[in-house]
C-alpha positions as CSV (number, residue, x, y, z in Angstrom):
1,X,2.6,-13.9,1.3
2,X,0.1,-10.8,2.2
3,X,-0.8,-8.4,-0.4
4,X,-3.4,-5.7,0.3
5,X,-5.2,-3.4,-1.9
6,X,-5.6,-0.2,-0.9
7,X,-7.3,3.0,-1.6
8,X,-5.6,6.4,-0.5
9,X,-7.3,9.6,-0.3
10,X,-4.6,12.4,-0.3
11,X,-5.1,16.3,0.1
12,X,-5.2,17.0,-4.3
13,X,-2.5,19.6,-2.7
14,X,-0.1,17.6,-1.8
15,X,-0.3,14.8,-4.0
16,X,3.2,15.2,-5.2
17,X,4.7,14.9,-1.7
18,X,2.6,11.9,-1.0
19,X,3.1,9.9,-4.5
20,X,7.1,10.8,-3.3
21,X,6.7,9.8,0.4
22,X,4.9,6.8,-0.9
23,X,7.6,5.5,-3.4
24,X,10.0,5.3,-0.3
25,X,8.1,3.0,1.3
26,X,9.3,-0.4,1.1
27,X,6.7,-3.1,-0.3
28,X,4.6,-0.2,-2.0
29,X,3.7,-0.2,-5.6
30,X,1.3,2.8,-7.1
31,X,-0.9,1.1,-9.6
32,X,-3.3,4.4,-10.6
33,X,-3.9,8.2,-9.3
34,X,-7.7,9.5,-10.2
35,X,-9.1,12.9,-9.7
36,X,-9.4,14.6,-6.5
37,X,-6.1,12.8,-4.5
38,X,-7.1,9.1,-4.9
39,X,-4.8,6.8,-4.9
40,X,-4.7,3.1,-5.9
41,X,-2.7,1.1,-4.5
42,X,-0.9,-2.6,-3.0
43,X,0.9,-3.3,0.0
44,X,3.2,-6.3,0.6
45,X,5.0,-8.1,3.3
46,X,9.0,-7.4,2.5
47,X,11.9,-9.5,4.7
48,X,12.0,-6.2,7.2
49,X,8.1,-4.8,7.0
50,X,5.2,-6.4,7.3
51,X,1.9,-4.9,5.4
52,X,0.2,-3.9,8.5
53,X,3.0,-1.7,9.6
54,X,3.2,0.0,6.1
55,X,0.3,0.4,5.8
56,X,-0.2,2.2,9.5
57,X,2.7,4.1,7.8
58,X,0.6,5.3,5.3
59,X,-1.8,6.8,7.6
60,X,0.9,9.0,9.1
61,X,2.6,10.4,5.6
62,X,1.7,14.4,5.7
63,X,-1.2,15.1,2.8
64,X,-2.9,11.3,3.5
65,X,-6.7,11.8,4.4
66,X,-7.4,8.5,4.7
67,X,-6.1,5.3,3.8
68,X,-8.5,1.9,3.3
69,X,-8.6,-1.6,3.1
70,X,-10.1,-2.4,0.2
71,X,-8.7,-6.2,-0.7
72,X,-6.8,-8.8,1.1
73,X,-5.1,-11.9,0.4
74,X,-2.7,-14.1,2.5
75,X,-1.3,-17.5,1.6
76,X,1.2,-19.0,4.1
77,X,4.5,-20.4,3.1
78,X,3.5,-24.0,2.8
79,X,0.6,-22.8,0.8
80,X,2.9,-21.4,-1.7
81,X,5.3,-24.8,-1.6
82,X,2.1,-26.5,-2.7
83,X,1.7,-24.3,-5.8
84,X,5.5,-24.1,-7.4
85,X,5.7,-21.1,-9.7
């Protein structure tokens, strides 16, 4: 499991677009929008993406200033096995 945390800073212009381009991106959830084009959000591996790709993604949507790392956290399969839900 990879899950990052990451913080977008859009053109306040074209925040529409991105929050839209964004939703179509598989293993992306939205948590909060702020002020000026900032955007909060997480990134996840799915079964076809993994985080890094999305997230290189990210840095090509149209309106996307710049997109940063902000928190990471991996556990491996046999971690998870360990730790039964």
């Amino acid at each position: 499991m990879n899950i990052c945390g990451v913080l977008v800073h859009a053109n306040p212009n074209k925040m529409t677009s991105v929050l839209g381009a964004l939703a179509e991106l598989e293993g992306v959830e939205v948590h909060r929008t702020a002020d000026g084009g900032r955007i909060v959000l997480t990134v996840e591996d799915t079964d076809r993406t993994i985080a890094l790709d999305t997230m290189a993604a990210i840095h090509r949507l149209d309106g996307v200033v710049a997109a940063s790392l902000v928190y990471h956290h991996f556990e491996s399969l046999a971690d998870s096995a360990a730790f039964p839900v």
